[in-house]
C-alpha positions in Angstrom: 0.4 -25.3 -4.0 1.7 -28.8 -2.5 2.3 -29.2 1.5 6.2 -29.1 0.8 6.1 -26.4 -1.7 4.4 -24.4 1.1 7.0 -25.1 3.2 9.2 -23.5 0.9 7.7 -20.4 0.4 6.8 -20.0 4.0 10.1 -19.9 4.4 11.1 -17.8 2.0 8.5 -15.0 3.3 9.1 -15.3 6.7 12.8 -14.3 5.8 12.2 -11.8 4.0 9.6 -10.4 6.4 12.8 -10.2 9.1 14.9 -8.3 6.4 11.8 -5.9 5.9 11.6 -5.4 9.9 15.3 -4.5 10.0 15.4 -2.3 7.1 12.2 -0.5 9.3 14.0 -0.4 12.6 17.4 -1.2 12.2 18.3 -4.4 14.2 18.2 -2.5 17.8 14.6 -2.5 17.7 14.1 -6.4 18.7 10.3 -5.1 20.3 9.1 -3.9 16.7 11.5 -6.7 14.6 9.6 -9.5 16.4 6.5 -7.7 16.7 3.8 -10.9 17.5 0.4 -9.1 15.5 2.3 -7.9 12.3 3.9 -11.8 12.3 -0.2 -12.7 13.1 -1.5 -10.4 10.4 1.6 -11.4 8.0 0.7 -15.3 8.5 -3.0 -15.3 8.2 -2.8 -13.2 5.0 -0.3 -16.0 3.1 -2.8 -18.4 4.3 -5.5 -16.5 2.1 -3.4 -16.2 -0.9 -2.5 -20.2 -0.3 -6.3 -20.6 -0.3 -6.9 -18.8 -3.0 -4.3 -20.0 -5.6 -5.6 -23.9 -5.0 -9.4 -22.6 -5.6 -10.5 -22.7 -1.9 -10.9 -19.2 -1.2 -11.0 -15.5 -2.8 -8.8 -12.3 -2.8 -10.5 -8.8 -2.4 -9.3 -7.8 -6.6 -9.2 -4.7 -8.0 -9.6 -3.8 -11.6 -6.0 -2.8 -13.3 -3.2 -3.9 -15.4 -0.1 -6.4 -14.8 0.2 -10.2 -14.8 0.8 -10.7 -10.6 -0.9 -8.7 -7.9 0.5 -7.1 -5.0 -1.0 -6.4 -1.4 -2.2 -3.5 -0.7 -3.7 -0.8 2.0 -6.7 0.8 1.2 -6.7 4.3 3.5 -9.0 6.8 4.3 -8.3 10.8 4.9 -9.3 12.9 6.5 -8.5 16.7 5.7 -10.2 20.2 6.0 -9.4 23.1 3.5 -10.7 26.7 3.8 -13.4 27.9 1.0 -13.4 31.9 0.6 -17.1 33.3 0.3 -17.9 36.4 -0.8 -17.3 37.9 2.9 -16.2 35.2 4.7 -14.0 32.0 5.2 -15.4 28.7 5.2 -14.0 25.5 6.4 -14.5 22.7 4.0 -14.2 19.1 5.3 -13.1 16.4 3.1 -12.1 12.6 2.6 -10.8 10.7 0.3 -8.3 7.2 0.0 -4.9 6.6 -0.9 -3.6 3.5 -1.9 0.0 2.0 0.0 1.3 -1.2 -1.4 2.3 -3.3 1.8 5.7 -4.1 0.4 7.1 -1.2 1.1 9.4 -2.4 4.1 11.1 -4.6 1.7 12.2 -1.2 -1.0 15.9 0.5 -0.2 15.8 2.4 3.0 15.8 5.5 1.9 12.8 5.0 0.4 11.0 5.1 3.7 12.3 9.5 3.9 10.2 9.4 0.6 6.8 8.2 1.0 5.6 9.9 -2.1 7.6 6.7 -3.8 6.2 4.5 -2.2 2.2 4.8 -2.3 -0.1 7.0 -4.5 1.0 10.2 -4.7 -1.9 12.8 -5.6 0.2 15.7 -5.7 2.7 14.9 -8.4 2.7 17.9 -11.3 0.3 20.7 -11.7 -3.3 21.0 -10.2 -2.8 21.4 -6.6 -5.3 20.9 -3.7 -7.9 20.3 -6.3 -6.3 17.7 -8.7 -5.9 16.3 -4.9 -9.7 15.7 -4.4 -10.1 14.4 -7.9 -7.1 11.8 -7.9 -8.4 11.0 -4.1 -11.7 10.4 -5.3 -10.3 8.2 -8.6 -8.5 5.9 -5.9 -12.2 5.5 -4.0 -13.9 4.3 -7.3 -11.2 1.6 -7.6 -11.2 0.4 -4.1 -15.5 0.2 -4.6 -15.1 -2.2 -7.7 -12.7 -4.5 -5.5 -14.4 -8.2 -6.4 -13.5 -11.6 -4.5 -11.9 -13.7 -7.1 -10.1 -16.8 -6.9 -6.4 -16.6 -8.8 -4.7 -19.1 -10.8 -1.7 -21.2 -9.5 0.4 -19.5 -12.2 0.0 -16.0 -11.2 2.1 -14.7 -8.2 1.1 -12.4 -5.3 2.9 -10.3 -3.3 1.4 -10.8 0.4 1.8 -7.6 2.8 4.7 -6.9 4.7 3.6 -4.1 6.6 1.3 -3.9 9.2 -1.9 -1.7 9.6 0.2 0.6 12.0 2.7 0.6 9.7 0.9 1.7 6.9 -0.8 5.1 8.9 2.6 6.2 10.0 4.2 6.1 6.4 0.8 7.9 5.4 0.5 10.4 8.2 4.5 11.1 7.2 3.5 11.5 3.3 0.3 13.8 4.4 2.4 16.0 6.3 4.7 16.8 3.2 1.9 17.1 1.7 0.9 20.0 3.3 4.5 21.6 3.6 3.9 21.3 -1.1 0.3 22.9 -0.4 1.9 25.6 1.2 -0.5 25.0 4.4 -3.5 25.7 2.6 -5.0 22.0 4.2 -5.1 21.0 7.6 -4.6 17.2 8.0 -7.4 15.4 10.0 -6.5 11.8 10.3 -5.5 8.3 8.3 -7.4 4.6 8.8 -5.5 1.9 7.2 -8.7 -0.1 5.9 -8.5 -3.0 4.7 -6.0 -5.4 2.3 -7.0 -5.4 -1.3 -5.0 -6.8 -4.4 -3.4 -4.9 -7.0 -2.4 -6.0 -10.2 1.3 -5.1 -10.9 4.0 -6.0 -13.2 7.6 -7.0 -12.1 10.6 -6.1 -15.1 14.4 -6.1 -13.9 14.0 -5.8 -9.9 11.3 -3.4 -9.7 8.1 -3.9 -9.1 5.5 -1.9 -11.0 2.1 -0.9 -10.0 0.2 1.2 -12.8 -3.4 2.8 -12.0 -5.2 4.6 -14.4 -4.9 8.9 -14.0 -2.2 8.4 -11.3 1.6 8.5 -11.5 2.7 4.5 -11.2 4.4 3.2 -8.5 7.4 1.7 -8.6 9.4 -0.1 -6.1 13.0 -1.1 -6.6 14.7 -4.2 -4.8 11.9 -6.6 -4.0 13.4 -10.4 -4.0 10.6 -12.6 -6.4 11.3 -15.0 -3.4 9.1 -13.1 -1.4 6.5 -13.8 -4.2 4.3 -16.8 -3.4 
């Protein structure tokens, strides 16, 4: 990527990183719309993708299919669940990751009300809390083959719109349905946004599509391929 092309897509991002704050907020909220450390963390992530699409650097990839890759939040959870012994209860304490493409801010509001769009949801169809631990666990293999890899020029990436505090509340919101579809048979613990890793996704007609292997895809309507660099 050339000096003026980056210019370009800068501005591009930058634009729609303001529509993604506003569609979050609403455009009352001028604190959180011009919030300095999601601009920071916004900035110094497009820097990394520049890097790495003219061979001077690396993005954290995971395995998967699609011809572009998307940013996204690895996050731990924490939840306990209660085991029944022959004469007793026992609490059982567990922890697993989901996975929360960072684009999120950018998808049609309502969206945000349904967070089970919008990341990987481990309860979708039958199984209950223990399809939970498996598909929880599925995510955690994937994050641990994550490799550094260097991408071509040709191949676009979606950098992270939302912050790391934006990420836990979406999945502290999602967890807490969750439990609501569990019929409180979990008690939630807590959610760490991680770290930024690379999905490979698809985009076809608008929507961006982000398959992973034994989990419902996600896809996410309404993202601008400006906002691709």
């Amino acid at each position: 990527i050339h000096a003026e092309e980056s210019v370009v897509v800068m501005s591009h991002i930058f634009r729609g990183y303001y529509k993604g704050r506003i569609n979050l907020y609403g455009e009352e909220r001028r604190e959180k719309i011009y919030d300095s450390d999601a601009y920071l963390g916004l900035s110094s992530e497009v820097k990394r993708i520049i890097s790495a699409k003219s061979g001077l650097g690396t993005l954290p990839v995971t395995p998967g299919q699609g011809d572009m890759y998307v940013a996204t939040w690895s996050v731990r959870i924490t939840y306990t669940y209660e085991r029944r012994e022959l004469l007793s209860r026992k609490g059982v304490a567990e922890t697993g990751k989901l996975l929360v493409p960072a684009v999120f801010p950018l998808a049609p509001r309502k969206y945000i009300f349904k967070p089970e769009l919008l990341l990987t949801d481990v309860t979708t169809g039958k199984g209950g809390l223990g399809k939970m631990k498996v598909r929880t666990k599925v995510i955690e293999d994937l994050v641990s083959k994550a490799k550094d890899v260097s991408v071509q020029n040709n191949v676009k990436v979606v950098p992270p719109f939302a912050s790391k505090e934006e990420v836990e509340k979406l999945t502290n919101y999602y967890m807490r349905k969750v439990i609501w579809k569990l019929q409180k048979k979990i008690k939630f613990g807590s959610v760490s946004a991680e770290k930024i890793l690379y999905i490979p996704a698809s985009y076809r007609q608008g929507f961006l599509e982000i398959p992973i292997q034994g989990l419902k895809p996600i896809s996410i309507p309404n993202i601008p391929p400006e906002c691709m660099i």
